[in-house]
C-alpha positions as CSV (number, residue, x, y, z in Angstrom):
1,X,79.1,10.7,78.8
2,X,79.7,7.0,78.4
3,X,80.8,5.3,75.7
4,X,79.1,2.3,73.8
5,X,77.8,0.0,76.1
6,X,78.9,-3.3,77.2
7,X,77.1,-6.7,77.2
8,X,78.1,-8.0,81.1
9,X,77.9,-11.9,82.0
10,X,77.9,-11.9,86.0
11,X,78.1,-15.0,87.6
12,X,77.0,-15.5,91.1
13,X,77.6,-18.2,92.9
14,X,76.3,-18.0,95.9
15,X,79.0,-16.9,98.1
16,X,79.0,-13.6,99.9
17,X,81.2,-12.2,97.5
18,X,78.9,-12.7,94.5
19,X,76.7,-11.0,96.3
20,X,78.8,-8.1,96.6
21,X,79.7,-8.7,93.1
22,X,75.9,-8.5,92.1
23,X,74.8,-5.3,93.8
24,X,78.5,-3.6,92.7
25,X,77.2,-4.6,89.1
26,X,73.6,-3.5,89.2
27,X,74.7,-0.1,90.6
28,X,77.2,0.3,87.6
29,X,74.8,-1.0,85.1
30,X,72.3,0.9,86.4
31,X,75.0,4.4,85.7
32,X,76.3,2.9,82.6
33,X,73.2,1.5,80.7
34,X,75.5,-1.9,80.1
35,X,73.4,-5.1,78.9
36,X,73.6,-6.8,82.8
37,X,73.1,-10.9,82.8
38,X,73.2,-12.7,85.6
39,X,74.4,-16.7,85.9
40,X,73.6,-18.3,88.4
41,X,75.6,-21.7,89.2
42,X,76.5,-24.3,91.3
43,X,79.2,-23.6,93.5
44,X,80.5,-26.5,95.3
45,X,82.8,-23.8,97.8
46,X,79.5,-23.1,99.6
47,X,76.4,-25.4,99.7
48,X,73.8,-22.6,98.7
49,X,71.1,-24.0,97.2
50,X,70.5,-22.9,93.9
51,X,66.8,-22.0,94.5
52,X,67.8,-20.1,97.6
53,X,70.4,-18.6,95.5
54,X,68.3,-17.6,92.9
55,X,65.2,-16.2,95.2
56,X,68.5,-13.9,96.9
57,X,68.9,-12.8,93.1
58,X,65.9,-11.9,92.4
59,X,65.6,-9.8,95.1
60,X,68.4,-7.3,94.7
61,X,67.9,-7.2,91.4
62,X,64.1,-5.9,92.3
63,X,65.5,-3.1,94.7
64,X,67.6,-2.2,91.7
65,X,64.8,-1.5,89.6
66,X,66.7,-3.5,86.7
67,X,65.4,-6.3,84.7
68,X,68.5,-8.3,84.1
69,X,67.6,-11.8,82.4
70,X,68.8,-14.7,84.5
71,X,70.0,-17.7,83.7
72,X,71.5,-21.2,85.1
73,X,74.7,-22.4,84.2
74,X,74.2,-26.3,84.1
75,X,77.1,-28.8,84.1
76,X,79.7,-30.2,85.5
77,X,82.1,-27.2,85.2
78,X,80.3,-23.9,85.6
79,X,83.8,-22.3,85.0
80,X,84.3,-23.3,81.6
81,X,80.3,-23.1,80.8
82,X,80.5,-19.0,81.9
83,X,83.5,-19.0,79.3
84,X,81.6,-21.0,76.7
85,X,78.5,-18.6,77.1
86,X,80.9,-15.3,77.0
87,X,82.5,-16.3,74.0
88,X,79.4,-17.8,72.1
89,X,77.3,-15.3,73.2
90,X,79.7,-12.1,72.7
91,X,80.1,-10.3,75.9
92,X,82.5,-7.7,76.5
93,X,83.2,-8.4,79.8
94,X,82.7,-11.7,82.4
95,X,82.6,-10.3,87.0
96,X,82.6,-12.4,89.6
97,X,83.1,-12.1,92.7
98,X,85.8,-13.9,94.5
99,X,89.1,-13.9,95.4
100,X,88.9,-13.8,99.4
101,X,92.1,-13.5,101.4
102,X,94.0,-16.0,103.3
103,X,94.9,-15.2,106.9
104,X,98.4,-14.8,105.6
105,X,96.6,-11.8,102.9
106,X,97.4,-14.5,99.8
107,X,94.2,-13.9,97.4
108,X,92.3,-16.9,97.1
109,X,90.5,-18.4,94.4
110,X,87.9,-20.5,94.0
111,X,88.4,-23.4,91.5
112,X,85.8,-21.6,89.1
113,X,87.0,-18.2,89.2
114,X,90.1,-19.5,88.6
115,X,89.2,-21.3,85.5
116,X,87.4,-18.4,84.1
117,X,90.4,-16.2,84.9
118,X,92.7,-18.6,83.1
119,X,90.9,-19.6,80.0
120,X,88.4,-16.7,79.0
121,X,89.5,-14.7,76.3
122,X,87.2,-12.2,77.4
123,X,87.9,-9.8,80.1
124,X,87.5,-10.5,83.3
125,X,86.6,-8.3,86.3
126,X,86.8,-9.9,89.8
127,X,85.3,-8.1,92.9
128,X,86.8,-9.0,96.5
């Protein structure tokens, strides 16, 4: 039995671990019933291209069987445009994925995960 469901704002930028982030999400959502939308933005920590990005998207969501809406975060600052669109837009709950370890097991994050993790006054779930 769930309870009311959640709209999700995912952002994936590209890395590995958005990807993992992604398919973590869709799997949940797909349990859940949660209102899933994916971001896609530019992440300068990797130098995916966006279309390349996107097509990756697409495609897992496909397997998924969902039909999440996807959009592109423009700007200069996709960190505080994912909070902007959270807040403005009402969702329960941002994910990313991030947060890598350093060889000495530190957790590292990315300039934009760490905006979002410091400024968005909606939760935040990050998946390393």
């Amino acid at each position: 039995m769930h309870g009311p469901t959640m709209k999700i704002l995912l952002g994936v930028g590209g890395s590995e671990l958005s990807y993992q982030a992604l398919t973590e999400t869709l799997d949940r959502v797909a349990e859940t019933g949660d209102e899933l939308t994916v971001a896609v933005f530019d992440n300068e920590d990797n130098d995916a291209d966006l279309e390349a990005v996107q097509q990756r998207i697409q495609e897992r969501i496909d397997e998924s069987g969902l039909e999440p809406p996807i959009r592109r975060v423009e700007g200069t600052s996709p960190g505080s445009e994912l909070v902007n669109i959270a807040e403005s837009e009402g969702f329960d709950r941002i994910v990313l994925g991030g947060g890598g370890r350093s060889p000495l097991g530190k957790i590292q994050l990315g300039p934009i995960v760490e905006f979002v993790l410091l400024n968005a006054q909606t939760p935040v779930t990050l998946i390393r």
